[in-house]
C-alpha positions as YAML, in Angstrom:
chain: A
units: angstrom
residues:
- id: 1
  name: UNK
  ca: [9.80, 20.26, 86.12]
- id: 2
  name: UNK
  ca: [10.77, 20.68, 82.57]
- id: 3
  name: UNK
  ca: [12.09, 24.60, 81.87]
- id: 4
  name: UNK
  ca: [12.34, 24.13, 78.43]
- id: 5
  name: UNK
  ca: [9.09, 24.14, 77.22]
- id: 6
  name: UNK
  ca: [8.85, 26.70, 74.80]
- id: 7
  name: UNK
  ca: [5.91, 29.32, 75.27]
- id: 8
  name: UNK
  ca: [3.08, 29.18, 73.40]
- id: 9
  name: UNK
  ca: [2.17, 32.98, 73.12]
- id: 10
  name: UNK
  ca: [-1.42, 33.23, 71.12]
- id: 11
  name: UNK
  ca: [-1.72, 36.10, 68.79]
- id: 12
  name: UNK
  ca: [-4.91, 37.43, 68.08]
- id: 13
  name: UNK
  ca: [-4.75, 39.94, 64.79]
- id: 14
  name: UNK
  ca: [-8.23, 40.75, 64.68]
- id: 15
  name: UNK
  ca: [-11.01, 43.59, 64.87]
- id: 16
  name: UNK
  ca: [-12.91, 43.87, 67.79]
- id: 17
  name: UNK
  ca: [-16.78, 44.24, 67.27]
- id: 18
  name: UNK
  ca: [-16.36, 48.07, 68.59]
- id: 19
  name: UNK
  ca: [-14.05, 48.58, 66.40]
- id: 20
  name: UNK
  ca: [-16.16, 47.32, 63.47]
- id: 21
  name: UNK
  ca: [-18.74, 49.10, 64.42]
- id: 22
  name: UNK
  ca: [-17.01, 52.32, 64.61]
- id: 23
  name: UNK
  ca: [-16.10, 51.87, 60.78]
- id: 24
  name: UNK
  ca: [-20.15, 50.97, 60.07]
- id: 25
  name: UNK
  ca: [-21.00, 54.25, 61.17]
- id: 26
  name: UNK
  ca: [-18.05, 56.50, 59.61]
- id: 27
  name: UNK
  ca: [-19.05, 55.03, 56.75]
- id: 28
  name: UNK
  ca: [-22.76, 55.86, 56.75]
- id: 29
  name: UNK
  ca: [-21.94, 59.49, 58.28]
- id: 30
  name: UNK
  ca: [-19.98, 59.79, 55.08]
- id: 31
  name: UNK
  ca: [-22.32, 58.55, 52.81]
- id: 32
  name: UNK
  ca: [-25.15, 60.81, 54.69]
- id: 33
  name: UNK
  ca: [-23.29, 63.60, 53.76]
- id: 34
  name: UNK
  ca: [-21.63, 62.68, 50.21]
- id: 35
  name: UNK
  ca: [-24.40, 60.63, 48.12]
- id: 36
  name: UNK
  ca: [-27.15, 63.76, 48.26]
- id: 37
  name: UNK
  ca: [-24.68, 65.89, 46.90]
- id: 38
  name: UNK
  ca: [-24.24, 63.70, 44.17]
- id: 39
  name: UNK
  ca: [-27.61, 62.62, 43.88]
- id: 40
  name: UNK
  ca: [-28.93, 66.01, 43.91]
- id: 41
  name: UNK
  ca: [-26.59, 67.00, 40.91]
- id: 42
  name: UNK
  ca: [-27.32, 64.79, 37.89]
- id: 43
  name: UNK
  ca: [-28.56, 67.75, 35.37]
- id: 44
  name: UNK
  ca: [-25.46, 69.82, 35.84]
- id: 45
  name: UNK
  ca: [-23.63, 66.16, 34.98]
- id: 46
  name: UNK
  ca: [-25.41, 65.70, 32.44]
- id: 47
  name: UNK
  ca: [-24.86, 69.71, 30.93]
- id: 48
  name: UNK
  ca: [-21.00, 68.73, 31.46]
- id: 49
  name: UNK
  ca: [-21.29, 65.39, 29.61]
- id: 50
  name: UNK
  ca: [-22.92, 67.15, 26.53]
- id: 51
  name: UNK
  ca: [-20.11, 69.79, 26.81]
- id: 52
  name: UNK
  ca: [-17.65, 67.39, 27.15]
- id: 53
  name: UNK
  ca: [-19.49, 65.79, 23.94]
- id: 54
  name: UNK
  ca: [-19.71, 68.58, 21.71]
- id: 55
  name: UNK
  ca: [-15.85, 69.01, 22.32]
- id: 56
  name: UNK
  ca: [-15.02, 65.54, 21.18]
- id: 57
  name: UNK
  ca: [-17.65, 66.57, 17.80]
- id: 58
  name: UNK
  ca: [-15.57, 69.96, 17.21]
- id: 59
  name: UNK
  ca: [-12.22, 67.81, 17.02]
- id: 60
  name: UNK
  ca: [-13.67, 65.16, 14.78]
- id: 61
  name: UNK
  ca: [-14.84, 68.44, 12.54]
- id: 62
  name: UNK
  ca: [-11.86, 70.05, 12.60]
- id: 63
  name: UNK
  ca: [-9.79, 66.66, 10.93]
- id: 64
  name: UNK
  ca: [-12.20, 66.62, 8.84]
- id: 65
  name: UNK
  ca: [-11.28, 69.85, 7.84]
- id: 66
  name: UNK
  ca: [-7.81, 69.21, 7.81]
- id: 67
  name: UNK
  ca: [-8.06, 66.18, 5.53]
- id: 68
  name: UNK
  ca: [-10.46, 67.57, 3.27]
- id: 69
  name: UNK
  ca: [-10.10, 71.36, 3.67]
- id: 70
  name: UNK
  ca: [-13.34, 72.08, 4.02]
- id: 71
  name: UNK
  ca: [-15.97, 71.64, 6.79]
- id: 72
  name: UNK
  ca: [-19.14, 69.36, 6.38]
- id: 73
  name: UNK
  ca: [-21.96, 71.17, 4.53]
- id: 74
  name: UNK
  ca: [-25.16, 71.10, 7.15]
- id: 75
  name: UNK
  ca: [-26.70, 69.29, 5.19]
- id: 76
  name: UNK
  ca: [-24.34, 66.73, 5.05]
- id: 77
  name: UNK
  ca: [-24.03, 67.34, 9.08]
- id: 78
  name: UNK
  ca: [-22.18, 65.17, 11.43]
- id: 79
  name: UNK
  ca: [-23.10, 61.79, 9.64]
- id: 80
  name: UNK
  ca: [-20.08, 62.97, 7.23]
- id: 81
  name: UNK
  ca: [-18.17, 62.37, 10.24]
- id: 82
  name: UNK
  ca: [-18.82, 58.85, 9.94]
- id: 83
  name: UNK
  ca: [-20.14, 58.18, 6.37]
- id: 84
  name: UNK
  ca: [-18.29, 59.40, 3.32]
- id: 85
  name: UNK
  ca: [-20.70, 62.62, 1.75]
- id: 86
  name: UNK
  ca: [-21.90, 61.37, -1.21]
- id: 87
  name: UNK
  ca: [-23.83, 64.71, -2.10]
- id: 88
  name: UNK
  ca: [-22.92, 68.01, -1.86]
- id: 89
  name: UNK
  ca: [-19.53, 68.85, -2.31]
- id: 90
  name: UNK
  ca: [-17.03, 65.46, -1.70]
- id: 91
  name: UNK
  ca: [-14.27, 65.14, 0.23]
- id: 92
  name: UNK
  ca: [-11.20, 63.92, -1.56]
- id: 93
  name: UNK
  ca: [-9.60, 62.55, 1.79]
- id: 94
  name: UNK
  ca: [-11.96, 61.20, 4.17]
- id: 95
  name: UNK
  ca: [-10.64, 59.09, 6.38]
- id: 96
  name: UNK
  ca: [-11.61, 55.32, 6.33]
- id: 97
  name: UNK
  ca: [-13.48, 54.18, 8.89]
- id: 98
  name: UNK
  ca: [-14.52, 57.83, 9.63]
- id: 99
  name: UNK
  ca: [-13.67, 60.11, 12.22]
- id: 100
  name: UNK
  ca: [-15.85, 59.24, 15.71]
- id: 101
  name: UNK
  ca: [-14.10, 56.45, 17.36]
- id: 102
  name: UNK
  ca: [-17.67, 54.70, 18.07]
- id: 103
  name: UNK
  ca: [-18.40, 54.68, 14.14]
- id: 104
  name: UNK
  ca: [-21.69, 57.11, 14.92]
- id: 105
  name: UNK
  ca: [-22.66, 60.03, 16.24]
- id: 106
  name: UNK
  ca: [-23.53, 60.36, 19.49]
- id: 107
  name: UNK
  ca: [-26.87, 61.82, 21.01]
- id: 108
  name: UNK
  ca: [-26.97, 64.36, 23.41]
- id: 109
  name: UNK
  ca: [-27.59, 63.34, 27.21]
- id: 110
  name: UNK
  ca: [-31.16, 63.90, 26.75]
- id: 111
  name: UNK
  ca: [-31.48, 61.36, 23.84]
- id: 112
  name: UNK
  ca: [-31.95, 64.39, 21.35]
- id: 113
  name: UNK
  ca: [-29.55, 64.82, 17.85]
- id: 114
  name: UNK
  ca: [-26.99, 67.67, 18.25]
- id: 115
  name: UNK
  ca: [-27.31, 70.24, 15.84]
- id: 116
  name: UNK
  ca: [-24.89, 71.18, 13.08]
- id: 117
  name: UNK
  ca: [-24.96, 74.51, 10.74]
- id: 118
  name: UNK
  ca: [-22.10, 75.04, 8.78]
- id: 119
  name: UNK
  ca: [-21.28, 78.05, 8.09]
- id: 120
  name: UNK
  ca: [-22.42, 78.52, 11.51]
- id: 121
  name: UNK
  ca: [-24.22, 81.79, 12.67]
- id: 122
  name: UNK
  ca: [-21.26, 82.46, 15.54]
- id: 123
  name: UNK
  ca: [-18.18, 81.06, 14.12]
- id: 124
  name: UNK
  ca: [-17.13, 78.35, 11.08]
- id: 125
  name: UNK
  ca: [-19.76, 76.07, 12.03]
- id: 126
  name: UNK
  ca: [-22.08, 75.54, 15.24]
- id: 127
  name: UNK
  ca: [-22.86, 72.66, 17.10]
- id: 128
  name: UNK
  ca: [-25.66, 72.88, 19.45]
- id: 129
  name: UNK
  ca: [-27.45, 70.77, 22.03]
- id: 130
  name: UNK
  ca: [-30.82, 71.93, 23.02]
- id: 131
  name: UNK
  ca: [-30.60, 70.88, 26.49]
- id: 132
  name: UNK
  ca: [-33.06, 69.26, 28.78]
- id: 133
  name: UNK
  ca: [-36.22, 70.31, 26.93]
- id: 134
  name: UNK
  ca: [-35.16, 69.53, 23.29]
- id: 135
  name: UNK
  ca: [-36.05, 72.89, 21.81]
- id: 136
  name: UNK
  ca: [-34.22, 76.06, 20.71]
- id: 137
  name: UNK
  ca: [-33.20, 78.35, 24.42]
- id: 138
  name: UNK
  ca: [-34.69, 78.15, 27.68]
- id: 139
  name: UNK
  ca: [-33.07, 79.21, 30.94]
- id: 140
  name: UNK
  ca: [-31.33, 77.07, 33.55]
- id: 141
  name: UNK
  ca: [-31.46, 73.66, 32.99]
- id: 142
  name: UNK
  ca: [-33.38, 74.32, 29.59]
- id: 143
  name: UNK
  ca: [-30.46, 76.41, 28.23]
- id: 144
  name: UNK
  ca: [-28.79, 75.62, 25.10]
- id: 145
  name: UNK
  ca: [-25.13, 74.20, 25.38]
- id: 146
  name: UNK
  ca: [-23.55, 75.61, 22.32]
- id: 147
  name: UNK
  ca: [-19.94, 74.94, 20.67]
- id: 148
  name: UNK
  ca: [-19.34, 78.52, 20.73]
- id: 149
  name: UNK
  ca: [-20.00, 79.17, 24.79]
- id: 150
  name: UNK
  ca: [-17.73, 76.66, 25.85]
- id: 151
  name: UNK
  ca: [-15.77, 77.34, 28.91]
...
């Protein structure tokens, strides 16, 4: 007899099917409980997103300012934020290529055009997205997100 052979030992790194199984169904308890709370959610992202936008617009106005010294007329509104005025009263410094990464203004969530007054009725100027229905207050999900109620 030969007492040398060497042994042979068989390694088996694997998951069982129990054990694969047992993931399957943490998984779907989790996403049973996670995905309607997201699901059931996407107005209040949305009213984030359009705060989060109308933070990004009071930045771009505020260089604006500080390159020109003066905020955009409303009638020159937030296209000066991208476009050079060429009414109204000019800016002397306006920074090429504008002052919105993207090169234009964004819409609000809802597909609607935020709205600009300078001098604003609540501070400098007011920027103003009219929410789910498009038009001027409303309550809940209606309500105006306004520059000057941010949190």
């Amino acid at each position: 007899m030969d007492t040398n052979r060497p042994i042979i030992r068989q390694d088996n790194r694997g998951f069982t099917l129990i054990e694969i199984m047992v993931v399957i169904v943490i998984l779907g308890i989790l996403a049973g409980l996670i995905v309607p709370r997201i699901m059931g959610r996407p107005e209040e992202a949305k009213r984030t997103k359009a705060r989060m936008q109308i933070e990004s617009l009071e930045t771009a106005v505020k260089l604006f300012k500080l390159d020109n010294g003066f905020y955009p007329t409303t009638e020159q509104g937030l296209e000066a934020l991208v476009e050079q005025p060429e009414s109204g009263r000019i800016p002397k410094s306006w920074r090429k290529g504008g002052y919105l990464e993207k090169g234009s203004v964004p819409k609000d969530p809802w597909g609607n055009e935020f709205v600009y007054i300078s001098p604003g009725v609540n501070d400098d100027y007011d920027i103003i997205s009219y929410g789910s229905d498009g038009s001027a207050g409303g309550e809940e999900n209606d309500k105006d997100i306004t520059s000057w109620e941010l949190e």
